[in-house]
C-alpha positions in Angstrom: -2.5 27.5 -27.4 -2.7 23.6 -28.0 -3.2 22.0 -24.9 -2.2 18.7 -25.0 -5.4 16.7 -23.0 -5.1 13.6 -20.3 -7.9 12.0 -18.8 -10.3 13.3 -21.2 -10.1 16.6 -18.9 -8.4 20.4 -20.5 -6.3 22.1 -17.5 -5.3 25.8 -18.0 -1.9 24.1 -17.2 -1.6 21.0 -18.5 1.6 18.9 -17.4 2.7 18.8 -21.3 2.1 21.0 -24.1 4.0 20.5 -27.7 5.0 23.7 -29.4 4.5 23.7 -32.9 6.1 26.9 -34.2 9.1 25.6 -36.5 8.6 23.8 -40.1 5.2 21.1 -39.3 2.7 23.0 -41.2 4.9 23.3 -44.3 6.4 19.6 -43.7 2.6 18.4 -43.3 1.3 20.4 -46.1 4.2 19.1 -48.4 3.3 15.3 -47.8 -0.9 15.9 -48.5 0.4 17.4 -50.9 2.7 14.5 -52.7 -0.5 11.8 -51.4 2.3 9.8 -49.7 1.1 9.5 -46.5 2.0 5.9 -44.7 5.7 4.5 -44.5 7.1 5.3 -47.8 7.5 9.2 -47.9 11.1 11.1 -47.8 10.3 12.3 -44.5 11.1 9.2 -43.1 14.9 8.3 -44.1 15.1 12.3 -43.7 14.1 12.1 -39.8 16.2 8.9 -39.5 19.4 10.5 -40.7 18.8 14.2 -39.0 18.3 12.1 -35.8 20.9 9.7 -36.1 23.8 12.5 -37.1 22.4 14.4 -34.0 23.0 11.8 -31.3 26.5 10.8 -33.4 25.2 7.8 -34.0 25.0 5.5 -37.7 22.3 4.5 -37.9 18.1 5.9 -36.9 15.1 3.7 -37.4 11.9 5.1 -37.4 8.2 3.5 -35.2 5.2 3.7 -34.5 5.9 4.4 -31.0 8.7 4.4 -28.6 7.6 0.8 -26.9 7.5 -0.5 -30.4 11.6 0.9 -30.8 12.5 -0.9 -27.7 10.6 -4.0 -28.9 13.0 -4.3 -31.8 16.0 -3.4 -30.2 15.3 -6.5 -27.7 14.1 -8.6 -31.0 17.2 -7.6 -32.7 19.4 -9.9 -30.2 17.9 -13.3 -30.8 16.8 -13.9 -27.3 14.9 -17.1 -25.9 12.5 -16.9 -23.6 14.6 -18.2 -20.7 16.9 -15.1 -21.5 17.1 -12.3 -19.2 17.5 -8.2 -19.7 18.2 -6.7 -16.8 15.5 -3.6 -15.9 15.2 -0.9 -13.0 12.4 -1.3 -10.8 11.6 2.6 -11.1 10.3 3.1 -14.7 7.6 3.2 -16.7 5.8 -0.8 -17.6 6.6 -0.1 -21.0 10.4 -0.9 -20.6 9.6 -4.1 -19.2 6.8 -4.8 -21.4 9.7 -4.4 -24.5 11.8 -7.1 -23.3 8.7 -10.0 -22.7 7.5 -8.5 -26.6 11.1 -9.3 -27.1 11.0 -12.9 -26.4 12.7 -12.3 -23.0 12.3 -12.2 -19.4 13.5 -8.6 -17.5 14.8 -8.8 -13.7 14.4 -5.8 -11.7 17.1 -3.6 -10.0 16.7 -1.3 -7.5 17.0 2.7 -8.2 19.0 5.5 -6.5 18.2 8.5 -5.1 18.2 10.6 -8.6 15.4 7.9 -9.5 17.8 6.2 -12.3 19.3 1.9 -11.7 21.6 1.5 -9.0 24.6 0.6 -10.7 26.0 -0.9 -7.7 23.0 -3.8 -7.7 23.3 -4.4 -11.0 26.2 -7.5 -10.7 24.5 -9.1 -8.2 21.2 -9.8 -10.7 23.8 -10.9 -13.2 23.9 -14.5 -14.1 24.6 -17.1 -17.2 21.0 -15.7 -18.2 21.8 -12.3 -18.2 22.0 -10.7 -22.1 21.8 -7.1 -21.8 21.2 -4.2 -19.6 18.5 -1.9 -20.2 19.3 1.6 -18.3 16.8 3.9 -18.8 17.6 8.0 -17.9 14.7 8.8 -15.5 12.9 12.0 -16.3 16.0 13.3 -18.0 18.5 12.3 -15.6 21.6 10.2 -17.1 22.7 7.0 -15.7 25.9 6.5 -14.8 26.9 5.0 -18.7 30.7 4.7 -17.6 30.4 1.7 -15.5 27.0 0.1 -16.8 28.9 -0.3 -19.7 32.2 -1.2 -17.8 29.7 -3.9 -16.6 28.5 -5.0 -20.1 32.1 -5.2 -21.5 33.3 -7.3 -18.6 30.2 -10.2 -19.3 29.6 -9.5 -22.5 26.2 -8.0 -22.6 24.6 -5.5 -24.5 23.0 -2.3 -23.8 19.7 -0.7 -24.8 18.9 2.8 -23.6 15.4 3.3 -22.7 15.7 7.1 -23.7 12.2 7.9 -23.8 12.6 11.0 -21.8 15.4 12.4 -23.0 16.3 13.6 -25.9 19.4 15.3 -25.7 21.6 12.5 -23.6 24.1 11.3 -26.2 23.8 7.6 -26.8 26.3 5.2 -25.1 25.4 1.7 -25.7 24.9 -0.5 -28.4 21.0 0.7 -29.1 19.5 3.9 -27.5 15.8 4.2 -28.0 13.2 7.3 -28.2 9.6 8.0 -28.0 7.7 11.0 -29.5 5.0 10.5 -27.8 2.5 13.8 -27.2 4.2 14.6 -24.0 8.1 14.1 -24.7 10.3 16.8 -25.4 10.0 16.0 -29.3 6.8 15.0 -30.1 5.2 13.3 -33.6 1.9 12.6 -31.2 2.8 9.1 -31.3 6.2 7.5 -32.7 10.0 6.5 -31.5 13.1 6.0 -33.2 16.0 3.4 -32.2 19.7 4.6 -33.1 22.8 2.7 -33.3 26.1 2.1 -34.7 26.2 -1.8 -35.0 25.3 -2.0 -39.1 23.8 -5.7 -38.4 21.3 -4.2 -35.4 20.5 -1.7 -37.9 19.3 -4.2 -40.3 17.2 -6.4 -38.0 15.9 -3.8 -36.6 14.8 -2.9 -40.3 13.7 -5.8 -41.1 11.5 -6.7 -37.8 9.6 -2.9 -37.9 8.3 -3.9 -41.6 6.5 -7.6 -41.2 10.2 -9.3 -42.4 9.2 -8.3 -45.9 11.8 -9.9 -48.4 13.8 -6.8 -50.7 11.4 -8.1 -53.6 8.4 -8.2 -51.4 7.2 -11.5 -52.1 4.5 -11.8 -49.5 7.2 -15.1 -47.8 8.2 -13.9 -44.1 11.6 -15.7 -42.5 10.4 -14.9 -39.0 7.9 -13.4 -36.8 8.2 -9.4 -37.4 6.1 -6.5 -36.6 4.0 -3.8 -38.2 5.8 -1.3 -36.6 6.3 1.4 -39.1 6.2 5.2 -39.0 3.8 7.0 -41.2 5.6 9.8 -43.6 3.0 12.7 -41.6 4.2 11.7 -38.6 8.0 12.3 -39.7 7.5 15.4 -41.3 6.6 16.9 -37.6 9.5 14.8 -36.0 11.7 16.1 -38.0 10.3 20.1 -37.7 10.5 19.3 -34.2 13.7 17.8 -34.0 14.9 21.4 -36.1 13.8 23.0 -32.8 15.2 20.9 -30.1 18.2 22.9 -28.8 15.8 25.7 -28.2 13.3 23.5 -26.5 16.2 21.9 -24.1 17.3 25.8 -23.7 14.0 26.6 -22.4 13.2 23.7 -20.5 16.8 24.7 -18.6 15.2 28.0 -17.9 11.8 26.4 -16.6 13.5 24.3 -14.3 15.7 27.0 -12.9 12.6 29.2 -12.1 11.2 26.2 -10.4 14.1 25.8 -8.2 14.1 29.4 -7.3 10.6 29.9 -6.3 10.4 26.4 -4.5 13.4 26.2 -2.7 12.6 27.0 0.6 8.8 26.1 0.5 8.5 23.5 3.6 6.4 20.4 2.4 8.4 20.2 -1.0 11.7 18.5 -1.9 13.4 19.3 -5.1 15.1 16.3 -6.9 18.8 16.5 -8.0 19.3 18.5 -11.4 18.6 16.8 -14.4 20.9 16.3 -17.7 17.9 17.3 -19.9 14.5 18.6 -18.6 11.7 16.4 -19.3 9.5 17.7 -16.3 10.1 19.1 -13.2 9.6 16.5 -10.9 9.5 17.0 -6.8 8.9 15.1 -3.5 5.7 15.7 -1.9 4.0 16.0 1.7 0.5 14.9 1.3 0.3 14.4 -2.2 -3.2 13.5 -2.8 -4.3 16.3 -1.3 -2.1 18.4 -2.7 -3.0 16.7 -6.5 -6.4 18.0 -5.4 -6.0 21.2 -4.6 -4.1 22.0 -7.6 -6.9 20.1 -9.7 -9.6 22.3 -8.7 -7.2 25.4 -9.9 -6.6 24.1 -13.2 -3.4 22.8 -12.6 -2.5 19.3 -13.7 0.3 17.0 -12.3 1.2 13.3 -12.4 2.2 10.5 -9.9 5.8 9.1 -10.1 6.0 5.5 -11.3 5.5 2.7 -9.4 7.9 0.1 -8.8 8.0 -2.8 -11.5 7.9 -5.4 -8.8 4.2 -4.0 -8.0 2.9 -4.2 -11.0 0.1 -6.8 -11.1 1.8 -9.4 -13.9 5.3 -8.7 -11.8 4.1 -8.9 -8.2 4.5 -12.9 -7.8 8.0 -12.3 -7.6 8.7 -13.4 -3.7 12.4 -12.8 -4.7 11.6 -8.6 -3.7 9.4 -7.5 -1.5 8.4 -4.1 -3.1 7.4 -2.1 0.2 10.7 -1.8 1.0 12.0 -0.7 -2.5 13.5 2.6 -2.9 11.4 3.0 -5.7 8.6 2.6 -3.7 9.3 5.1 -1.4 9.8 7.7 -4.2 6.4 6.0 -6.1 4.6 7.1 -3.1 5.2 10.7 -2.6 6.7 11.8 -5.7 5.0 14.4 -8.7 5.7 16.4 -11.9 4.7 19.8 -12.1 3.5 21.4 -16.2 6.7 21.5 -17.9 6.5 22.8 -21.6 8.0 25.0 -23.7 5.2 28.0 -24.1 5.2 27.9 -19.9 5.6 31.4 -19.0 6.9 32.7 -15.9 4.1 34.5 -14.9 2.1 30.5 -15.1 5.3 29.0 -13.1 4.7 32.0 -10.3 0.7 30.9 -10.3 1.6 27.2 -10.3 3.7 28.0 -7.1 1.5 30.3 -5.5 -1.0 27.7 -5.4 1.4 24.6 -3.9 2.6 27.2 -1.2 -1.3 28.3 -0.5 -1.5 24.7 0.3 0.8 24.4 2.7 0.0 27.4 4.7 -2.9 26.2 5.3 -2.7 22.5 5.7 0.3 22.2 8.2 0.4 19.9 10.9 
């Protein structure tokens, strides 16, 4: 099996392993074949449109990487830099990151137990600055959409979707944005894709991926843009992959419920509240590092939770929040994902477990 590889070390069980059993060999061997390799091949407006009519949206534009969607989709509202999208404090930098590529400034909100923005902190951060909302649906858990955009209708901001981990939520606001990075649910090894029904987003979107190219090409550039384009290999296996993605949310689903079964009861664990779509199978932890290290030395590989945005070294001048006492602190601190792919068999999920309860029997209190 492929073993996808982090930290420049292989683990028998890896937290993330793409499965490459649908159409990306034939795909791949049909674009060597035609010598169109960078951003010009037919797998690209392909993938665009197979993506776009699967999330019911209008409209799918291709990147080089999921940052690089969210990028655009912030670029695409005209922001100044004193302008403001509103971020949680529990997500990956990347989100933030976007919205300062963007031209803008994020503010930081507070998350909920399920890990996803506390919708009822989100009108308090809200001022004449405010532009947009950026929800993003934490390890495949949906925000509450209904009244984030109940919020964004009532002063007139946007929403983008930071939907990086979850393929499968339907879109909801005005731009949802994907990555196919080597560990997400779909992967291309690197790449995103932004949908959206707003024709005029779908244009500068377009137009800001490609360097702001003119239709005849004539090397003059209205505005600052991007080279931000996907190649044609790397759409011919997002779209095999996409082909396959009921089946891989089918047996993430099953993953998850083995998981809960086995660890349940197992004192020094805490299952999390059921996700929408399964990323990974994320859990609270007693003793994490320890833990981490014990499962290390059996070939088992897991990863931290987040860390608060507010921490982050370019966000931690903010005397506004103190972070210690951030709910997504608290969750950054003692929070894991366990190996969560497709080709995970249950015989691997009773090993995995074996070796977190060995832990615990013999490192109580």
């Amino acid at each position: 099996m492929w073993r996808f590889i982090l930290n420049k070390m292989e683990y028998k069980y890896p937290v993330a392993s793409p499965c490459f059993k649908g159409n990306e060999r034939k795909y791949l061997e049909d674009v060597l074949n035609s010598g169109i390799i960078s951003s010009q091949g037919k797998y690209i407006p392909e993938f665009e449109r197979d993506f776009a009519d699967y999330n019911g949206s209008k409209h799918g534009v291709a990147c080089s990487s999921g940052t690089a969607a969210l990028t655009i989709a912030v670029q695409s509202l005209h922001l100044n830099p004193t302008d403001e999208i509103i971020v949680p404090e529990f997500t990956m930098v990347a989100s933030a990151w976007a919205v300062e590529y963007g031209g803008a400034k994020p503010v930081f909100v507070d998350c909920k137990d399920d890990l996803n923005i506390d919708v009822d902190k989100i009108e308090k951060r809200i001022n004449e600055r405010t532009k947009a909302i950026m929800p993003v649906h934490v390890y495949g858990r949906k925000c509450d959409m209904d009244r984030i955009m109940d919020i964004s209708r009532r002063y007139n901001l946007r929403v983008i979707e930071d939907s990086a981990e979850s393929h499968g939520i339907k879109p909801t606001g005005d731009i949802a944005c994907f990555s196919l990075y080597g560990n997400k649910i779909i992967t291309a090894g690197e790449g995103g894709i932004a949908v959206t029904n707003d024709d005029s987003l779908d244009y500068q979107m377009r137009h800001l991926r490609s360097m702001a190219f003119s239709a005849d090409h004539d090397f003059l550039h209205p505005k600052r843009a991007n080279n931000f384009r996907m190649t044609n290999l790397q759409a011919a296996v997002a779209k095999a992959q996409l082909e396959q993605l009921p089946e891989f949310l089918q047996r993430r689903r099953e993953i998850e419920g083995y998981y809960n079964n086995g660890l349940t009861d197992v004192k020094g664990v805490k299952l999390m509240p059921k996700r929408d779509v399964v990323w990974f199978y994320d859990v609270l932890v007693e003793k994490r590092a320890e833990l981490q290290k014990h499962l290390k030395e059996n070939g088992i590989e897991t990863r931290q939770f987040f860390k608060p945005m507010s921490r982050q070294p370019m966000y931690s001048g903010n005397k506004e929040i103190t972070w210690k006492n951030l709910n997504a602190n608290k969750f950054g601190e003692t929070g894991i994902y366990l190996p969560t792919y497709v080709e995970l068999t249950p015989e691997d999920q009773n090993y995995i477990m074996d070796k977190i309860k060995e832990f615990y029997s013999t490192h109580r209190d």
